[in-house]
VMD Tcl script that builds the backbone (N, CA, C; Angstrom):
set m [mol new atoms 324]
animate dup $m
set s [atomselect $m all]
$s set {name element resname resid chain x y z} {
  {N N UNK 1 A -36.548 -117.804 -12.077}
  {CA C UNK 1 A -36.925 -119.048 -12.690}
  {C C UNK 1 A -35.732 -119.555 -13.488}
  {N N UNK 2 A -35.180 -120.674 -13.313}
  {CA C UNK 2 A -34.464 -121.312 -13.925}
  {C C UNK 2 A -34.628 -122.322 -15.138}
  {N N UNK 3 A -34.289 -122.123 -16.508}
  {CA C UNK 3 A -34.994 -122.890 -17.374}
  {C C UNK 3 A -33.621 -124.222 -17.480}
  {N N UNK 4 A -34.009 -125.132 -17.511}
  {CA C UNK 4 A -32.609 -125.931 -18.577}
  {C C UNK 4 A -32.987 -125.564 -19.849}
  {N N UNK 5 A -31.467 -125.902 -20.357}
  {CA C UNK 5 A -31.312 -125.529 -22.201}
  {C C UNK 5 A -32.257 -126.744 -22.783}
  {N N UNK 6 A -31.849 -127.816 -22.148}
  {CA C UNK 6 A -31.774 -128.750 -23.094}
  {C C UNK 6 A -33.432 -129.621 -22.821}
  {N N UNK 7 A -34.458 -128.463 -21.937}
  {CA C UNK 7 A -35.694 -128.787 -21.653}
  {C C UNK 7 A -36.705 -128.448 -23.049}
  {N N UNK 8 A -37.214 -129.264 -24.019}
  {CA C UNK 8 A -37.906 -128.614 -24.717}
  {C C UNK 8 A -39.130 -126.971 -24.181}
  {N N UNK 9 A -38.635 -125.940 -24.944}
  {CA C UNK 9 A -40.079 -125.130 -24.329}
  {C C UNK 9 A -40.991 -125.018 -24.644}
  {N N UNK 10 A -41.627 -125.765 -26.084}
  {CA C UNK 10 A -42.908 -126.040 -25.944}
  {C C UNK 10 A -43.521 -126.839 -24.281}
  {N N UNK 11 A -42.534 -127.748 -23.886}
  {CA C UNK 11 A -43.237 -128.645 -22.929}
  {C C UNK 11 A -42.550 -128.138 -21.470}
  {N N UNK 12 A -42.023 -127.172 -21.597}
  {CA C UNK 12 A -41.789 -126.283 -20.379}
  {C C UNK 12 A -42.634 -125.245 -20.130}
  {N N UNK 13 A -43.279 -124.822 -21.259}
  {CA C UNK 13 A -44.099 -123.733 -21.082}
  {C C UNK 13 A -45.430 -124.080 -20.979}
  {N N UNK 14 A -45.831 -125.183 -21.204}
  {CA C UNK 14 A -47.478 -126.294 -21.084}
  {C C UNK 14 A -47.079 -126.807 -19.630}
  {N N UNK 15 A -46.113 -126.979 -19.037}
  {CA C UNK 15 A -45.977 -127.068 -17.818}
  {C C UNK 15 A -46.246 -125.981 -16.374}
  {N N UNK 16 A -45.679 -124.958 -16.880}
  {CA C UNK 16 A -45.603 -123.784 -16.242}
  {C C UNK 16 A -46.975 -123.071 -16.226}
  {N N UNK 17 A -47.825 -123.180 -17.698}
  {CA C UNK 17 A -49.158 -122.712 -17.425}
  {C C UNK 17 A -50.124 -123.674 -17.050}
  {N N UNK 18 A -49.919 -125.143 -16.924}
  {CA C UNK 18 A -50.847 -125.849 -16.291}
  {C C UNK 18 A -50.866 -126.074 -14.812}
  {N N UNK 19 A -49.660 -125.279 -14.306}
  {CA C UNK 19 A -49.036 -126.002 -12.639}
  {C C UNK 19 A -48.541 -124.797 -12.041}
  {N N UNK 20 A -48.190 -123.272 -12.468}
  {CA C UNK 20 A -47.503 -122.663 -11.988}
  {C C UNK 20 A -47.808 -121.282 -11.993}
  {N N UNK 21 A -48.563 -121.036 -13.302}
  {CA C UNK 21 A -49.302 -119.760 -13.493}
  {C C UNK 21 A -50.980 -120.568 -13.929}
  {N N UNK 22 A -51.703 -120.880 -12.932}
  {CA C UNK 22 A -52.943 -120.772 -13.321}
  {C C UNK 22 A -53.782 -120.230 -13.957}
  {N N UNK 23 A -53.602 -118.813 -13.221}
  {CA C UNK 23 A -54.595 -117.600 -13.674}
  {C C UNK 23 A -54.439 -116.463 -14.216}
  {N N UNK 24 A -54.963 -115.678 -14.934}
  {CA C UNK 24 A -54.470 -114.050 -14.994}
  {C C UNK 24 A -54.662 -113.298 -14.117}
  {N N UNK 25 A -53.564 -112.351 -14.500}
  {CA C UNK 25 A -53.915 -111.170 -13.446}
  {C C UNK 25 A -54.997 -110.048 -13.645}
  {N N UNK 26 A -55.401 -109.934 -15.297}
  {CA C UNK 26 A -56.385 -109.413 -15.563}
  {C C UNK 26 A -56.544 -107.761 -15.706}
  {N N UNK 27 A -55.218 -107.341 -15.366}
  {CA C UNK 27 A -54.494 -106.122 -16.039}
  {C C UNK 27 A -53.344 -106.382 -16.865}
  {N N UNK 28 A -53.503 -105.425 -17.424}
  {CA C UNK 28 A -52.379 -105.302 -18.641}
  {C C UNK 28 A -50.966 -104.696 -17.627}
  {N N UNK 29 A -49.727 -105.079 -18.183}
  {CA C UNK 29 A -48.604 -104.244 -17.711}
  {C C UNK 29 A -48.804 -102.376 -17.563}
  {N N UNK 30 A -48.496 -102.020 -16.788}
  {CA C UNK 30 A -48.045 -100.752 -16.484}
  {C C UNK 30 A -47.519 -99.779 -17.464}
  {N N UNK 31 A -46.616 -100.576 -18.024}
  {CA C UNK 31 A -45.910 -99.596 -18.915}
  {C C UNK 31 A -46.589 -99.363 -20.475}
  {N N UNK 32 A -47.028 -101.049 -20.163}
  {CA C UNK 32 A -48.040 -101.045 -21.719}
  {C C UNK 32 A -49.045 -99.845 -21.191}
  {N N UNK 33 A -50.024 -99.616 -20.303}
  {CA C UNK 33 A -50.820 -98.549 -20.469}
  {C C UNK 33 A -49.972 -97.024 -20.506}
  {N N UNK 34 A -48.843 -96.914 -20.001}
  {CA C UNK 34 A -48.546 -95.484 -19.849}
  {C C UNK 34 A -48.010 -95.209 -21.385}
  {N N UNK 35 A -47.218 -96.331 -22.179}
  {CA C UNK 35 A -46.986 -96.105 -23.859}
  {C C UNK 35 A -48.071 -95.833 -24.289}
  {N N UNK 36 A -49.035 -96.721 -24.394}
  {CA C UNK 36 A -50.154 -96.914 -25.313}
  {C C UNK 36 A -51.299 -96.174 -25.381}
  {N N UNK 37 A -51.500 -95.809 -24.083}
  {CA C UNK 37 A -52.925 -94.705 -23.794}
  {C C UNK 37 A -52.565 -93.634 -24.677}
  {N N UNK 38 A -52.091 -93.226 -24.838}
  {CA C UNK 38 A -51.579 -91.659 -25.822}
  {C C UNK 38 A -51.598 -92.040 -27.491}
  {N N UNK 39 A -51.394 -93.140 -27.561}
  {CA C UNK 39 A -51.686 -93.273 -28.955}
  {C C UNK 39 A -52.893 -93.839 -29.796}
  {N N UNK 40 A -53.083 -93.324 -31.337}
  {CA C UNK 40 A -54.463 -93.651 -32.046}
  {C C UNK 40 A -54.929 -95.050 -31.994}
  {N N UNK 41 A -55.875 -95.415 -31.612}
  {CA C UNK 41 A -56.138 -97.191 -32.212}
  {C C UNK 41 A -55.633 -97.625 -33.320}
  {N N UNK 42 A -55.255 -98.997 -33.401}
  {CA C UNK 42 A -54.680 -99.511 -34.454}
  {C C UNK 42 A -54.344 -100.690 -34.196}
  {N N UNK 43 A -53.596 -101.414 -34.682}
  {CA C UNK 43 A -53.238 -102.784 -34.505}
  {C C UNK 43 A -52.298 -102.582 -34.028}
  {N N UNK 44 A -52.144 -104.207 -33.438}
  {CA C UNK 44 A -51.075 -104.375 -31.892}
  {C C UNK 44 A -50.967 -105.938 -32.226}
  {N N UNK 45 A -49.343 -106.181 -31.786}
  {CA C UNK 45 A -49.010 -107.333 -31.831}
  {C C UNK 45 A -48.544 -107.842 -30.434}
  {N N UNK 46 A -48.927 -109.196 -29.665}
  {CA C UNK 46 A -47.809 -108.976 -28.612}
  {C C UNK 46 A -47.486 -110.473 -28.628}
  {N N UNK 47 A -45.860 -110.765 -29.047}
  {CA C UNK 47 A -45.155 -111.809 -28.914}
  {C C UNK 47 A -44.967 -112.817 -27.521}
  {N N UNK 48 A -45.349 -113.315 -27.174}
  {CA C UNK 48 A -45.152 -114.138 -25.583}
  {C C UNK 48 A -46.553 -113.608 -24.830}
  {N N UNK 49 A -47.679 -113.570 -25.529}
  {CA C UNK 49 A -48.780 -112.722 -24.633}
  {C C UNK 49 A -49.051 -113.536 -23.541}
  {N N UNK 50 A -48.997 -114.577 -23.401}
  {CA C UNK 50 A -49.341 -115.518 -21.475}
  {C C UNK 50 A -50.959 -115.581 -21.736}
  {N N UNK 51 A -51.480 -115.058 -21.007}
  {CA C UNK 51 A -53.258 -115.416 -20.381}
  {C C UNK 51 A -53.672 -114.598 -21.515}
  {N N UNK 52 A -53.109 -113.171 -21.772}
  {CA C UNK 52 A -53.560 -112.210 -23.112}
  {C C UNK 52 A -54.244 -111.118 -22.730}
  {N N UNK 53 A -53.699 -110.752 -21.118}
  {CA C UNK 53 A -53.929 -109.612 -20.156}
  {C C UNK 53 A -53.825 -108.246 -21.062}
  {N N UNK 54 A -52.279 -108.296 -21.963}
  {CA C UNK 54 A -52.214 -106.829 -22.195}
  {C C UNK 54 A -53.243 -106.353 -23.700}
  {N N UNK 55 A -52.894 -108.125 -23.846}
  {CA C UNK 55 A -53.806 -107.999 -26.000}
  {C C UNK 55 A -55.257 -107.472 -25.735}
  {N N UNK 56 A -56.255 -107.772 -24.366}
  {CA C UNK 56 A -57.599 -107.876 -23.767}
  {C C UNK 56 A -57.210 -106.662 -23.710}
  {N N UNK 57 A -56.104 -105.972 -23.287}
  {CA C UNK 57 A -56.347 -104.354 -22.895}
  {C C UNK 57 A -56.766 -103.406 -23.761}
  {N N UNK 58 A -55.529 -103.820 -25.067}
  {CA C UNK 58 A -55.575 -103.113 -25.850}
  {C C UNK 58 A -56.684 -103.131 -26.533}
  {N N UNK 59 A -57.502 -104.392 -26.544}
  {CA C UNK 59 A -58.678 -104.380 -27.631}
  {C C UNK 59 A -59.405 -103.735 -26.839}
  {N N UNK 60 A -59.836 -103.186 -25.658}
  {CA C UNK 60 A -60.692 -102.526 -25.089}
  {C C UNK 60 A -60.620 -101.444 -24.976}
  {N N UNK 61 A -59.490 -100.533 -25.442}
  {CA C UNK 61 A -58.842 -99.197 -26.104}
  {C C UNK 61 A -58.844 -99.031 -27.271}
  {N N UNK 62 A -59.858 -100.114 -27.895}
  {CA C UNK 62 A -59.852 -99.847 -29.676}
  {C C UNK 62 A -59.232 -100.167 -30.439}
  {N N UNK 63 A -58.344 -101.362 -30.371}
  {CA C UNK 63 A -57.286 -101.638 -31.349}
  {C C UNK 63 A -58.147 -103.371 -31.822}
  {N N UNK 64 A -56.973 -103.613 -32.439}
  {CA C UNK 64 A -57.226 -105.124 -33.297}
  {C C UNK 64 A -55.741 -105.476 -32.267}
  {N N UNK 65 A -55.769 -106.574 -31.599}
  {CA C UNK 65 A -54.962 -106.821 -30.811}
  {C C UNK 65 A -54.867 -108.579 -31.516}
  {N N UNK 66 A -53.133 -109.333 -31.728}
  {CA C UNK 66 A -53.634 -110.370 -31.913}
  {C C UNK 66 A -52.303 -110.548 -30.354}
  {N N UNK 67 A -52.294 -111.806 -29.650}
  {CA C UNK 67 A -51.026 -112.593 -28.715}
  {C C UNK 67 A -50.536 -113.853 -29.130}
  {N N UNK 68 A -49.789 -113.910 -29.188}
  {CA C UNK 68 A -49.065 -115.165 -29.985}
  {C C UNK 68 A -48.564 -115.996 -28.454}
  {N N UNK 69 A -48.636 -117.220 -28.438}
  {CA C UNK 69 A -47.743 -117.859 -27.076}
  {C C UNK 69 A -47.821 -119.291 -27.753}
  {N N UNK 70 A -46.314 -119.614 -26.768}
  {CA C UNK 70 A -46.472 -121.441 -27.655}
  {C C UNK 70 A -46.866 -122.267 -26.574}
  {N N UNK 71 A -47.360 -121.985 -25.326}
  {CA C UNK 71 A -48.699 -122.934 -24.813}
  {C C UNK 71 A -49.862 -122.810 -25.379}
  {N N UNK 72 A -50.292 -123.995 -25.558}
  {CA C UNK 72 A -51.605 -124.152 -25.919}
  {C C UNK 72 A -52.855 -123.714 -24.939}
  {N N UNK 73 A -52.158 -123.979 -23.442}
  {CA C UNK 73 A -52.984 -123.945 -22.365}
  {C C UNK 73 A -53.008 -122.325 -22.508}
  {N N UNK 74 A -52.228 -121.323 -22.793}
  {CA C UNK 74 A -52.039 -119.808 -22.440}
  {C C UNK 74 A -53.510 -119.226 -23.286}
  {N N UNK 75 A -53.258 -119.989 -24.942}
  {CA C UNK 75 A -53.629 -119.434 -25.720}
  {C C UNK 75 A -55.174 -119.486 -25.177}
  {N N UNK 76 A -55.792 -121.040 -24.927}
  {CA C UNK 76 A -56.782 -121.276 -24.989}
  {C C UNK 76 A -57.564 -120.210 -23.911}
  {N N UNK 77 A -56.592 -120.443 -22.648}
  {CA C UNK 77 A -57.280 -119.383 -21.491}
  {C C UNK 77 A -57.498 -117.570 -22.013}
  {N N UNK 78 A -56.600 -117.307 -23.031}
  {CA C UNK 78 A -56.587 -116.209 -23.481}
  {C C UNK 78 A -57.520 -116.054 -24.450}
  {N N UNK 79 A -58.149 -116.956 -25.359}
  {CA C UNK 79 A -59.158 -116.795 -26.143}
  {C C UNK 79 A -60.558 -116.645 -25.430}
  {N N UNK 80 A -60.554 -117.563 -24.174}
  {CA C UNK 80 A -61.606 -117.911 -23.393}
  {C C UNK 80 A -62.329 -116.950 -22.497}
  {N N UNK 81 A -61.149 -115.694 -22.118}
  {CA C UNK 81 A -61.416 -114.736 -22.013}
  {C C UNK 81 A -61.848 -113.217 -22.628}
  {N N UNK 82 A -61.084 -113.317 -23.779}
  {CA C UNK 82 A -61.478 -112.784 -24.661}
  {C C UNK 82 A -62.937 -112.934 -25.251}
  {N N UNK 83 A -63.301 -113.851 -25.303}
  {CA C UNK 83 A -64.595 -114.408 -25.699}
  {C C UNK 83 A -65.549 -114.045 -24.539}
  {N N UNK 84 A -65.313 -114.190 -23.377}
  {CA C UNK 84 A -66.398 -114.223 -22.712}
  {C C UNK 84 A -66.684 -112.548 -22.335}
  {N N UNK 85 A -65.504 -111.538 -22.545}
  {CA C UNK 85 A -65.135 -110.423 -22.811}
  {C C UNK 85 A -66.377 -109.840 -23.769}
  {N N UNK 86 A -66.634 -110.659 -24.494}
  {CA C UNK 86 A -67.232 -109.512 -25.995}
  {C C UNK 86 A -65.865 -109.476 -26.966}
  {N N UNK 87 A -64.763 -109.648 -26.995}
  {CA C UNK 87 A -63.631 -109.424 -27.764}
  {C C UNK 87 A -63.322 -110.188 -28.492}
  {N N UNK 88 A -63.906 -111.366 -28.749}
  {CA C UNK 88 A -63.296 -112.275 -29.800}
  {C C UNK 88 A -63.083 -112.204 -30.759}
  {N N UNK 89 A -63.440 -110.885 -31.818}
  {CA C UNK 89 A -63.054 -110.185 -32.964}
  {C C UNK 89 A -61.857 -109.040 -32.419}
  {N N UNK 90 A -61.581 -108.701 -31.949}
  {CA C UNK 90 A -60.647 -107.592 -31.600}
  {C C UNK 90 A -59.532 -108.388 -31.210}
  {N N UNK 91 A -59.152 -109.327 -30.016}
  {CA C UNK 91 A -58.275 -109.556 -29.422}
  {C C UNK 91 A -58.581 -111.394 -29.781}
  {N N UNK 92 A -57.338 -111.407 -30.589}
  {CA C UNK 92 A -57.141 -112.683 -30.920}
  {C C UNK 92 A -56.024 -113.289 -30.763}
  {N N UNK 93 A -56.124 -114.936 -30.951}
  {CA C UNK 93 A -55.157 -115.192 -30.271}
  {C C UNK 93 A -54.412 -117.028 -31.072}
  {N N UNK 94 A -53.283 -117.168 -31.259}
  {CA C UNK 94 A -52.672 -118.345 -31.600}
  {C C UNK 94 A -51.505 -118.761 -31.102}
  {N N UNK 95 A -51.350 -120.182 -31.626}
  {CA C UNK 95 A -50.284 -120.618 -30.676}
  {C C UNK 95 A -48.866 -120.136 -31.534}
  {N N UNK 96 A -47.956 -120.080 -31.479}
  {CA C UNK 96 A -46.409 -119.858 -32.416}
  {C C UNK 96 A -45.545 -120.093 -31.597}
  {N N UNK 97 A -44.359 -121.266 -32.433}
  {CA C UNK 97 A -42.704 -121.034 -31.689}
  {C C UNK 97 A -42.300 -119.831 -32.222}
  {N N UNK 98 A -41.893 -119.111 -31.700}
  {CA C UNK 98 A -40.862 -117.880 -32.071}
  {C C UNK 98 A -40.034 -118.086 -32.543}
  {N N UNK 99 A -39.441 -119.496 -31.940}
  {CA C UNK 99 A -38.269 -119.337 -32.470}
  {C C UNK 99 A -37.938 -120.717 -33.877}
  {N N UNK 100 A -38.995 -120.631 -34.920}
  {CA C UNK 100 A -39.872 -121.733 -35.873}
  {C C UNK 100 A -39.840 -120.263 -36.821}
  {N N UNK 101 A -40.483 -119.383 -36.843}
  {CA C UNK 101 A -41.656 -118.424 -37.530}
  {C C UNK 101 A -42.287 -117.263 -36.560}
  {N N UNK 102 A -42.455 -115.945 -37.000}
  {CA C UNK 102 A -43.432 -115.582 -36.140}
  {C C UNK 102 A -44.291 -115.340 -36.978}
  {N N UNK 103 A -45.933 -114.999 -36.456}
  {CA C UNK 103 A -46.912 -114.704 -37.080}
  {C C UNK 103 A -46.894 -113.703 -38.519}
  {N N UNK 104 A -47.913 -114.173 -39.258}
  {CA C UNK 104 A -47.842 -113.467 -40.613}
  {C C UNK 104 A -48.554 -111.887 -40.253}
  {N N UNK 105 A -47.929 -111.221 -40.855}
  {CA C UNK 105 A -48.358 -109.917 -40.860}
  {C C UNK 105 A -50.230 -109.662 -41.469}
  {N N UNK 106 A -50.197 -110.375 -42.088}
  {CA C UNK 106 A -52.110 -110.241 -42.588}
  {C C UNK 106 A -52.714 -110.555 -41.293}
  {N N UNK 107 A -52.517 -111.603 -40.556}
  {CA C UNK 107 A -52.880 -112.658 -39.043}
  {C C UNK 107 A -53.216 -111.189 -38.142}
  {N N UNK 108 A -52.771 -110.368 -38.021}
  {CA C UNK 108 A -53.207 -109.538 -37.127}
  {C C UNK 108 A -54.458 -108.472 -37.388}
}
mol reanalyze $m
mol bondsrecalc $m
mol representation Tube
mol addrep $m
C-alpha cells in the first residue's frame, strides 16, 4: 500500500475503511495469541486497533482491553461488535491521532 505524505490520514484512513477494508477478520493476530495466552488478565492497550479483532480477543481472555484508531468508521465497527459480543464493558474503544496525543492512561 502506498500512502502519499502529503494525503491527510485522518481522511486516508476513513477512506480505506469505508472502500477497502470492509470487514473483520474476526481473529485476533497470531502472535498476539501465542504472547498473550500465557499471561495473567489485566489491561491491554492496542494503538491502530482497525475493526478491534485483537482488543475483542483479549477481552474474551479476561482482560479490560481498550483500541484506539483514527477512523471513525474502524472505531464504530469495533464498538458494534464488541457490543453485540456481550463486551462493551471489557473491550472498548475511541477514536485518537497518534500522532496529536495518545490515550490517557485512566481511559483504559
Amino acid at each position: 500500500m502506498t500512502i502519499d505524505p502529503q494525503e491527510d490520514p485522518m481522511a486516508f484512513w476513513e477512506d480505506f475503511y469505508r472502500t477497502k477494508r470492509t470487514s473483520s477478520s474476526g481473529r485476533a493476530t497470531a502472535a498476539l495469541q501465542r504472547i498473550a495466552e500465557g499471561l495473567q488478565p489485566g489491561r491491554a492497550l492496542d494503538l491502530g486497533a482497525s475493526h478491534g479483532d485483537d482488543v475483542i480477543w483479549l477481552a474474551m481472555q479476561g482482560r479490560q482491553a481498550r483500541g484506539c484508531d483514527i477512523s471513525d468508521t474502524a472505531v464504530t465497527r469495533a464498538r458494534a461488535r464488541a457490543t453485540a459480543l456481550g463486551l462493551g464493558q471489557q473491550a472498548q474503544f475511541e477514536r485518537c491521532d497518534l500522532s496529536v496525543a495518545f490515550p490517557r492512561a485512566s481511559s483504559i
